[in-house]
Backbone bond lengths (Angstrom), bond angles and torsions (degrees), N, CA, C in turn:
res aa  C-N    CA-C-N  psi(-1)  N-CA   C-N-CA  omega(-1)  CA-C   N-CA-C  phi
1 X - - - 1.453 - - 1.533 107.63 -
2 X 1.538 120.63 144.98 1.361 110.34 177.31 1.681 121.76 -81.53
3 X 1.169 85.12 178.17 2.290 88.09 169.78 0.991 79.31 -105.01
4 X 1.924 83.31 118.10 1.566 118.01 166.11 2.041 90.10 -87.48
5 X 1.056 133.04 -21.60 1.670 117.40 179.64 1.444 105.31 -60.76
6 X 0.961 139.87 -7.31 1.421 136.10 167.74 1.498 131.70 -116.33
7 X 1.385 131.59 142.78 1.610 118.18 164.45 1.473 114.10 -39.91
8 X 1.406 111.38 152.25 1.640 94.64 172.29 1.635 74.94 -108.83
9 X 1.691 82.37 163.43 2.090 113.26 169.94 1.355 104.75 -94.63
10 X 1.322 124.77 -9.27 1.953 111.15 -158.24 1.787 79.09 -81.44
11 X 1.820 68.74 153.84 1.837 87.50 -175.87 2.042 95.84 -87.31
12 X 1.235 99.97 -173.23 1.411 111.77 176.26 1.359 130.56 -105.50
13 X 0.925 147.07 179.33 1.543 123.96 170.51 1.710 102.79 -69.24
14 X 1.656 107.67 -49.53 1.314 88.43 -166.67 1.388 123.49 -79.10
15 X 1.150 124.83 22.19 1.395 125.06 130.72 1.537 140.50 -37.85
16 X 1.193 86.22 -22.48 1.640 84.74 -165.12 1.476 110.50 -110.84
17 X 1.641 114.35 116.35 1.664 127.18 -141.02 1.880 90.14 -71.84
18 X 1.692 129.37 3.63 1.402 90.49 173.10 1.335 96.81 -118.20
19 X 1.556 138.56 74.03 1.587 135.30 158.59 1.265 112.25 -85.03
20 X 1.652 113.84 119.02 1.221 83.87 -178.69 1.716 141.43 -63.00
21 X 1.424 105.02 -177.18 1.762 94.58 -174.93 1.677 105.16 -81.48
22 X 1.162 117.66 17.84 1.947 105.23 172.74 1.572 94.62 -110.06
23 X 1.331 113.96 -22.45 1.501 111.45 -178.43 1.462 105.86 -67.11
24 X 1.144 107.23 -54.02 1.958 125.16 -178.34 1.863 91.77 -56.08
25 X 0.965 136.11 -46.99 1.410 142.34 -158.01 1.415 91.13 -66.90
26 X 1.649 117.42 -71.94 1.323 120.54 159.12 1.609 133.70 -1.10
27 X 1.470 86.54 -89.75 1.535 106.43 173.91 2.049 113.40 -55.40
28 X 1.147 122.58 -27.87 1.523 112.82 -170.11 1.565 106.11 -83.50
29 X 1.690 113.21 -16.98 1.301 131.02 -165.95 1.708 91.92 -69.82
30 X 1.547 98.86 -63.90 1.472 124.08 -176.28 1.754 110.76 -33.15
31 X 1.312 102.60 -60.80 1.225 135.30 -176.11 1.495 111.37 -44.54
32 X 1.028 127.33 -49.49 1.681 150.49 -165.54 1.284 94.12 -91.46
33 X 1.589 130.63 -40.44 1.450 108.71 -170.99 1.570 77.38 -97.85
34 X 0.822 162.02 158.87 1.752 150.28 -124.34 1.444 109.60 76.13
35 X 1.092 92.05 -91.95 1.846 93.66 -175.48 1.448 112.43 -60.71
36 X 1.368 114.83 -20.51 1.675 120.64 -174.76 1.692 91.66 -73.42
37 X 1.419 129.95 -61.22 1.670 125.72 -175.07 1.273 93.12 -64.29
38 X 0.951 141.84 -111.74 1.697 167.04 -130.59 1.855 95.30 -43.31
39 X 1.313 120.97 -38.23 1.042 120.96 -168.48 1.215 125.56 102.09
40 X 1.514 129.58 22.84 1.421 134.41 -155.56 1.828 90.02 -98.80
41 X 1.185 129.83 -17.25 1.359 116.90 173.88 1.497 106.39 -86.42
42 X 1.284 129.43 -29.02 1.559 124.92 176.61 1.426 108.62 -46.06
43 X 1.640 89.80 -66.76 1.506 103.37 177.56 1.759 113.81 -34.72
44 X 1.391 119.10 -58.17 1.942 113.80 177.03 1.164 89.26 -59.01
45 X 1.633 164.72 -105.30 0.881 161.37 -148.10 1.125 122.47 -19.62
46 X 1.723 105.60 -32.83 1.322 91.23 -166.01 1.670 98.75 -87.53
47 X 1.160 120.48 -26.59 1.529 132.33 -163.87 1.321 95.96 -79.64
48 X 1.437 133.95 -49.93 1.614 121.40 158.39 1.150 114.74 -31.96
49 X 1.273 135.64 -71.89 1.357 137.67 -159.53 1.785 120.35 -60.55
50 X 1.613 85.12 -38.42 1.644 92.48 178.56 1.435 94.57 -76.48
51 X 1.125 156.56 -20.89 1.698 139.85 -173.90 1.284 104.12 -97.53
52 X 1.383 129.41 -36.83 1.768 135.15 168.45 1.820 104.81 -59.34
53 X 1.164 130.02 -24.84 1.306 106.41 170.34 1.732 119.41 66.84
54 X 1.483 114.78 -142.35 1.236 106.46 167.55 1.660 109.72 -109.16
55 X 1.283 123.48 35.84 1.457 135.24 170.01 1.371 120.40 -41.11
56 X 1.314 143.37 126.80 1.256 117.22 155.60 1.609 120.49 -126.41
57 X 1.017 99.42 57.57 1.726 133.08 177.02 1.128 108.02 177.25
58 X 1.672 120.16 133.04 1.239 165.07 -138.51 1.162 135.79 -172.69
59 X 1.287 107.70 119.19 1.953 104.44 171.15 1.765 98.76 -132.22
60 X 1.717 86.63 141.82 1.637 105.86 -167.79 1.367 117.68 -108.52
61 X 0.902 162.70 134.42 1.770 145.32 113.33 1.176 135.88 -88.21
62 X 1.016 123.55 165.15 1.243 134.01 -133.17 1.643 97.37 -150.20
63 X 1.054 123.34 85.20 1.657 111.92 170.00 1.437 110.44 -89.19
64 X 1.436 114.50 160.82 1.469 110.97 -176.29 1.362 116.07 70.35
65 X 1.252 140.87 22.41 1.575 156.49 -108.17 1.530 94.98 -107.09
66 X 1.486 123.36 -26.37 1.271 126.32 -149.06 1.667 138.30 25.67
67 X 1.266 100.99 -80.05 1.502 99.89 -176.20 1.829 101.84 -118.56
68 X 1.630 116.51 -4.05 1.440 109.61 179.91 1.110 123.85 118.34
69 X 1.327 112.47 -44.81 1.722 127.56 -162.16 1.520 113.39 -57.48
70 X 1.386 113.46 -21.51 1.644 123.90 170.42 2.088 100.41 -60.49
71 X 1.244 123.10 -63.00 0.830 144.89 -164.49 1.460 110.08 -70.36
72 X 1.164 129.77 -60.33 1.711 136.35 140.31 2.314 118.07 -22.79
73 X 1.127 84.66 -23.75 1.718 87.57 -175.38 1.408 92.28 -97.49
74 X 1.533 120.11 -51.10 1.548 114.50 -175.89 1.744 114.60 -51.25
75 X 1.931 91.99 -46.06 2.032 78.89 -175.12 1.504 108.92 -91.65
76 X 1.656 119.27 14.04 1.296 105.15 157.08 1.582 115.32 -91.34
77 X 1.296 124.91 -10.95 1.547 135.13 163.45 1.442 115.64 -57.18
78 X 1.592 112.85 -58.62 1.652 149.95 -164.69 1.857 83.06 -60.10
79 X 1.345 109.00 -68.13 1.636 123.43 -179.02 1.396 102.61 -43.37
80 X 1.441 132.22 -76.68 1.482 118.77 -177.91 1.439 114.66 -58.83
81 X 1.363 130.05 -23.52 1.168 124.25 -172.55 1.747 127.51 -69.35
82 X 1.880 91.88 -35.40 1.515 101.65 -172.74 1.360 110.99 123.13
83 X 1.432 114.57 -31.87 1.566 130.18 -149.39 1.738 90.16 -83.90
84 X 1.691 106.92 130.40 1.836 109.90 158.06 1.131 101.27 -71.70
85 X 1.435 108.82 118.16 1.918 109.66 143.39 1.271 124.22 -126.38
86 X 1.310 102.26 135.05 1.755 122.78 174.38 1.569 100.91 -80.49
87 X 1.485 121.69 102.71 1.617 124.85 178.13 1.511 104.75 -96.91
88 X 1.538 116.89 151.59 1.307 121.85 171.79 1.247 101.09 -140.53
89 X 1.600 132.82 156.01 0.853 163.13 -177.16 1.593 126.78 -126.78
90 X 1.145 130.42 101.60 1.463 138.13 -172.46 0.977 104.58 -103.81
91 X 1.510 124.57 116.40 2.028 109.88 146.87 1.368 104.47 -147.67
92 X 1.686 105.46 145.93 1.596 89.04 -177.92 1.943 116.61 -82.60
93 X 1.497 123.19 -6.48 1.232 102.00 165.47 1.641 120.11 -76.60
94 X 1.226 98.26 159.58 1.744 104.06 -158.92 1.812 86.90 -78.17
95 X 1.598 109.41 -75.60 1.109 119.69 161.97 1.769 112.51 15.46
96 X 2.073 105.80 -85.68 1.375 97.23 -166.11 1.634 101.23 -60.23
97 X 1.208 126.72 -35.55 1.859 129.65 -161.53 1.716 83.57 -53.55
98 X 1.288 125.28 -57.87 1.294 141.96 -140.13 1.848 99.50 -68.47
99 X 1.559 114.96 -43.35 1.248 121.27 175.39 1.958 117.74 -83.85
100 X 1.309 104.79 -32.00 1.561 124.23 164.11 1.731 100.75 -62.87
101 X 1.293 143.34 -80.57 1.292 132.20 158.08 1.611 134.56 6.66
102 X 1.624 98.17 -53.70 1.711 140.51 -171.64 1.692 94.41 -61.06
103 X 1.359 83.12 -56.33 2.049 93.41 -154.95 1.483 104.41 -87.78
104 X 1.546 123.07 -49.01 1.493 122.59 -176.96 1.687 127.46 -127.40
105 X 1.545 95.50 27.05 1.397 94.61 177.01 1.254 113.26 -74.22
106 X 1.642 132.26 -28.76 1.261 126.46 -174.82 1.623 116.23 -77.05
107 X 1.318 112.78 -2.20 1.001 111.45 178.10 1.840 115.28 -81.37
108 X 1.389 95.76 -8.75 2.107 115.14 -178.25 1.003 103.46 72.27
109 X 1.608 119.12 41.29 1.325 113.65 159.26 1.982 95.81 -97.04
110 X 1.236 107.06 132.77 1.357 117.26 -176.81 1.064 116.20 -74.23
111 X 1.292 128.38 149.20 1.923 121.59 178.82 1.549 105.76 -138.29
112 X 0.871 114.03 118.26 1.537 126.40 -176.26 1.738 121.31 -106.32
113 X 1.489 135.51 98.53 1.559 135.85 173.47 1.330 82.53 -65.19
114 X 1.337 106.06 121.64 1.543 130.68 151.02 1.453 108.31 -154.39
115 X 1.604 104.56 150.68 1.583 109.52 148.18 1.759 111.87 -61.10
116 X 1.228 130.86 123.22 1.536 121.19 -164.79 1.187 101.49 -81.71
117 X 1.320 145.55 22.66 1.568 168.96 170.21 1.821 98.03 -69.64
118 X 1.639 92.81 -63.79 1.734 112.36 -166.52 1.277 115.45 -95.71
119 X 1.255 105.42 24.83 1.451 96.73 -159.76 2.003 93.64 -115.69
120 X 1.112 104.65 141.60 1.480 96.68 -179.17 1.686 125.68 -107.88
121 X 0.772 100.56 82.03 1.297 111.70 178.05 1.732 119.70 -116.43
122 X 1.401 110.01 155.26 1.419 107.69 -164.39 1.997 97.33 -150.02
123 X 1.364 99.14 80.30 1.888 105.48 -158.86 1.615 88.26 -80.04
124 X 1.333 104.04 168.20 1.708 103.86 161.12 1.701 96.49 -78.36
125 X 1.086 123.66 -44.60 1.917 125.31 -174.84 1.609 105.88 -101.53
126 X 1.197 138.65 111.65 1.230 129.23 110.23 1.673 149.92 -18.72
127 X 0.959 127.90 107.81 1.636 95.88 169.75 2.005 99.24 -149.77
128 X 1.042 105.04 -164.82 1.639 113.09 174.94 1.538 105.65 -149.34
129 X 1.056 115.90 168.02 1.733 106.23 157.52 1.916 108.71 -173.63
130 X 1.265 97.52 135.97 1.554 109.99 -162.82 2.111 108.49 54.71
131 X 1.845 104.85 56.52 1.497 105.28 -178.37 1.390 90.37 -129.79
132 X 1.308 116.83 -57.06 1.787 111.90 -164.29 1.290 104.08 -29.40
133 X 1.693 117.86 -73.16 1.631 105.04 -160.14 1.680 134.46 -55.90
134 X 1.694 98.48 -6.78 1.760 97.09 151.21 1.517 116.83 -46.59
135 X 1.092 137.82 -50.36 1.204 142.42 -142.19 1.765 103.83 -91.75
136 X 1.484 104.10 174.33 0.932 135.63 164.52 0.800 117.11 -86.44
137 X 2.019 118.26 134.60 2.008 94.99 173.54 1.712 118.77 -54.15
138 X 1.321 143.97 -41.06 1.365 149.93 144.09 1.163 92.92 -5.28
139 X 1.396 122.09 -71.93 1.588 126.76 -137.82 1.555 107.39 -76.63
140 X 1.220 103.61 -37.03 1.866 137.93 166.85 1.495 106.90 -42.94
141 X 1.121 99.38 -69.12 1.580 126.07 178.24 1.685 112.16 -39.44
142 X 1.503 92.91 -41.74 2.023 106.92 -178.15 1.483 116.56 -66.00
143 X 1.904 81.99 -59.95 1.448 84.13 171.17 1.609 151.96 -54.53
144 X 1.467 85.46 -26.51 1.584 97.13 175.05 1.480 109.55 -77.34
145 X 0.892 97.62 -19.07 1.259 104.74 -160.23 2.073 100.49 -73.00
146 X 1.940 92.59 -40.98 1.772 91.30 -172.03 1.564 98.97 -74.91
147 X 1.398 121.84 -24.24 0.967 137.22 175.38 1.790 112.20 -31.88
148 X 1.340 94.54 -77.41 1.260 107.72 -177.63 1.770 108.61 -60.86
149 X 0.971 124.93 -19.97 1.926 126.56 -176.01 1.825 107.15 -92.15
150 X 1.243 111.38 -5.95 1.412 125.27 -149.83 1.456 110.22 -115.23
151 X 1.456 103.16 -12.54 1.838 116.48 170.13 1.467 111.27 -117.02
152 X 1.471 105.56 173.75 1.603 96.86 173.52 1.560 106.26 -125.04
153 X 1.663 120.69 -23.77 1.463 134.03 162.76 1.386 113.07 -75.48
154 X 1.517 141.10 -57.02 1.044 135.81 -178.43 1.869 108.34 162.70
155 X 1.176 111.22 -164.09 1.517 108.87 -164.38 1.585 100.15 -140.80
156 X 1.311 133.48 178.19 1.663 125.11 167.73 1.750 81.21 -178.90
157 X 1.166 102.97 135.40 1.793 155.95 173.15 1.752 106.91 -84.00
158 X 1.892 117.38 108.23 1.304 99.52 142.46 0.861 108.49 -141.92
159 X 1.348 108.85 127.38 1.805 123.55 -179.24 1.308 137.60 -124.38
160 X 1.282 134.73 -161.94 1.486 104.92 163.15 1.397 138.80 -108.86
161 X 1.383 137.65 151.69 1.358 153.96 171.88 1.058 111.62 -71.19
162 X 1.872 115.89 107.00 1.045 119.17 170.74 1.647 126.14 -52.39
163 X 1.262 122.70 98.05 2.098 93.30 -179.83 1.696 82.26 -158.93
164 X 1.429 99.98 152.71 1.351 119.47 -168.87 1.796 115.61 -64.56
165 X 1.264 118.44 -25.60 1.194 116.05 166.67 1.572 110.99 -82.47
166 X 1.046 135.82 -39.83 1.708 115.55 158.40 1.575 130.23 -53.98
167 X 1.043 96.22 -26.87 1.513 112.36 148.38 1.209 146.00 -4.99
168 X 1.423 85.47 -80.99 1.474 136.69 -164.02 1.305 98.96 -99.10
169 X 1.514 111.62 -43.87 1.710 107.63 172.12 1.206 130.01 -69.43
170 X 1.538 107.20 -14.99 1.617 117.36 177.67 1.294 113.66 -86.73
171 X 0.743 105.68 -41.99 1.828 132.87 170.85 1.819 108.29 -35.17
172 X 1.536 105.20 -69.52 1.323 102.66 176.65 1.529 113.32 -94.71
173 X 1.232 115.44 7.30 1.719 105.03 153.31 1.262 112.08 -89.97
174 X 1.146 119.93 -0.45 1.529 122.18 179.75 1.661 99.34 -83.94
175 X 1.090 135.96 -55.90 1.370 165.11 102.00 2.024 101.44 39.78
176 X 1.491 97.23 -64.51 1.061 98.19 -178.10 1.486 140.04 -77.79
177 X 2.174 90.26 -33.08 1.553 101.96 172.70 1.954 87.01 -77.28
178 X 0.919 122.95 49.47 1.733 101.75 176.04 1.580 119.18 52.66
179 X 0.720 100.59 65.86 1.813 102.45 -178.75 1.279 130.83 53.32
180 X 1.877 118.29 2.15 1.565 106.49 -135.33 1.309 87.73 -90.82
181 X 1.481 143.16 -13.87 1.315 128.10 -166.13 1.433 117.59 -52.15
182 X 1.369 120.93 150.42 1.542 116.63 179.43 1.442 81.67 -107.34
């Protein structure tokens, strides 16, 4: 089992720029019904809502965007709510843009392959979700940093909690979709 008292450094699979694109297709599918049980879309929701205020126009991004489904829950929220939002989506594999495109481009939520470094955008919200633990603390350190210069309302973080029963829970849902998680 690892030390959860520390960040880990090991990279992920989907790190690595040659997976193929049915594997990535796989895994973002996986991913969404993930955050849909566990609660990892409540959680963005909830951090949207607390930075939107009583707004009813909005523009979002999304770096680290993967396959969309973060961004798809906001303008199905934004949609019952009333509220216009302009959503964006950043990631630099083509792949997730390429499967994110597939599922919610017709909805005009935009999807952009970029390093989110080069990418120019200036949202009223920022956010990321399941991105920090790519990084390096250094690398962590940057990002927050463009993070914070890169909005004009504010930014909100959801990622994951190191602790041995999530673990363990990822572990055998990994198990269950058949291994495919990256």
């Amino acid at each position: 089992m690892p030390d959860f008292s520390t960040r880990s450094s090991k990279k992920e699979l989907l790190d690595d720029p040659d997976v193929p694109f049915e594997d990535i297709r796989q895994n973002m599918r996986e991913l969404n019904t993930i955050n849909t049980l566990l609660g990892g879309h409540a959680i963005t929701q909830k951090g949207f809502r607390k930075i939107l205020g009583s707004r009813k126009e909005i523009s979002v991004c999304e770096i680290g965007c993967g396959g969309g489904d973060n961004l798809f829950v906001i303008h199905e929220w934004c949609k019952k709510a009333g509220i216009r939002v302009t959503l964006i989506g950043v990631d630099i594999n083509a792949h997730c843009i390429g499967f994110a495109k597939e599922q919610y481009g017709h909805l005009g939520i935009e999807f952009i392959c970029s390093d989110y470094q080069t990418c120019k955008v200036l949202p009223d919200i920022l956010f990321n979700s399941l991105f920090c633990h790519h990084f390096t603390n250094e690398e962590l350190v940057g990002m927050l940093q463009w993070m914070e210069r890169h909005c004009i309302t504010g930014f909100f973080i959801n990622d994951l909690h190191r602790h041995p029963l999530a673990w363990w829970s990822i572990k055998g849902l990994t198990k269950l979709f058949r291994g495919h998680i990256l």
